[in-house]
N, C-alpha and C positions, 0 to 999 in steps of 0.2 A: 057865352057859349063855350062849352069843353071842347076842346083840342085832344083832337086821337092820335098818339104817334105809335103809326106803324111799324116806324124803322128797326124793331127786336127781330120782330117775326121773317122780314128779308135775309137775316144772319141763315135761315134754317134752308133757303133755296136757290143758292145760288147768286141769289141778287136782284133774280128777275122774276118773279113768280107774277105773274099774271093775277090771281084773284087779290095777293097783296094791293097792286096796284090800281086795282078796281076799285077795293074799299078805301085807298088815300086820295083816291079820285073824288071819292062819292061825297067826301067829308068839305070838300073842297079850299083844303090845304094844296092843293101841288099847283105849283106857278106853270103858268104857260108857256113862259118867255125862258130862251129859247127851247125852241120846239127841237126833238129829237126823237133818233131811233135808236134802237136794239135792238142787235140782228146778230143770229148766230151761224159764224162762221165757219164753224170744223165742230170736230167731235168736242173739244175740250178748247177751242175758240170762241172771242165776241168782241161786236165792234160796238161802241156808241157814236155815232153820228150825231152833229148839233149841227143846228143852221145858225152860224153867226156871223150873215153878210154886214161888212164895211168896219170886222175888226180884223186886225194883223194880230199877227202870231206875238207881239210888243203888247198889245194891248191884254190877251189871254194869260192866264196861269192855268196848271194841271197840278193840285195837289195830292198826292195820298196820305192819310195819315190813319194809322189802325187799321178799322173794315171800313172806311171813308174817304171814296173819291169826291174832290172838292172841283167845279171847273169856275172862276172867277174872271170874268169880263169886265175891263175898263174902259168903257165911254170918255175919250180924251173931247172936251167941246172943242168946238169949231170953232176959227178963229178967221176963215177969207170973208166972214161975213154975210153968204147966201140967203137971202130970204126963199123960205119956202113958203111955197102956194099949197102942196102936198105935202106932206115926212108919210111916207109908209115902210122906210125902210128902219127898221127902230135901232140906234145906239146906244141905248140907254142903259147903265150898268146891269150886270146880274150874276149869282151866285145860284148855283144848281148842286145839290148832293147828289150822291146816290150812293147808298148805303150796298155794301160789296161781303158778299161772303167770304169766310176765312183762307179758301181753296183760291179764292180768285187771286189772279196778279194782272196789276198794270204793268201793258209791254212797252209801250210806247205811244205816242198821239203826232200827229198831222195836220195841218190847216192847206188844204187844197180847195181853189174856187167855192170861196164864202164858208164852206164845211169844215169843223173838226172832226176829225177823226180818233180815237181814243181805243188803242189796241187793248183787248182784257185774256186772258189765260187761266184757265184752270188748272192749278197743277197741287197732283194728291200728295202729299209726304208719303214717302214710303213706309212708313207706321200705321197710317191710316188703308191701308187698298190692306185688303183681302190678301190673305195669302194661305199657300195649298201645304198640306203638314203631310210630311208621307208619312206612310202605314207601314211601320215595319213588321216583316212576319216572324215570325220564330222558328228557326230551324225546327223541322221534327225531331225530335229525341230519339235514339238509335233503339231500333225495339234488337230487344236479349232474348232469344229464345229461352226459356229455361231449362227445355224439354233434353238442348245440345249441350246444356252444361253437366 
């Protein structure tokens, strides 16, 4: 089976374009684990939230490298022994991308009650925004009557 990598086409939206993520959905390349949001917070804000109950902030990395946020979960085993009857709380490693537009910047990230938190910023280089050129006018030219000379 061919593998479709969408991750070019994120470079051109931000990061989050919605139909991108429908067609990496569709293909069914994108891992489940963990489950997250994106959610936009201000005009040129955004948050990704992960659920990753029963790891510490020790166990998690956040890396960025290029247009590439990395978040890398380590599952340390258990060692008091427990036998479980149930596990539905899953520890098991995982490595999640997401592919970040050139505009985006990582602000910082947080682990509060089982969630990460992973602050994102859009910020335009001043080369890039639009900018207003004023119109200079031309003085009128002094009219000569000819008639008074």
């Amino acid at each position: 089976m061919t593998n479709l990598d969408f991750s070019p086409l994120f470079r051109s939206t931000v990061g989050f374009d919605r139909m991108m993520r429908l067609l990496e959905s569709a293909t069914g390349d994108s891992p489940s684990y963990p489950p997250y949001n994106i959610e936009k917070t201000g005009d040129d804000a955004y948050r990704i939230t992960m659920a990753v109950a029963g790891f510490s902030a020790a166990d998690l990395e956040v890396v960025v490298r290029e247009n590439t946020l990395t978040v890398v979960g380590r599952g340390a085993p258990e060692t008091d022994g427990t036998k479980y009857l149930h596990r539905g709380i899953a520890r098991r490693a995982f490595e999640r991308r997401f592919e970040l537009a050139d505009s985006i910047k990582v602000v910082g990230s947080a682990l509060d009650n089982g969630l990460l938190h992973i602050e994102l910023k859009r910020e335009i280089p001043e080369s890039a925004k639009p900018r207003v050129i004023p119109i200079a006018a031309k003085a009128p030219q002094a009219y000569i009557d000819q008639k008074a000379a």
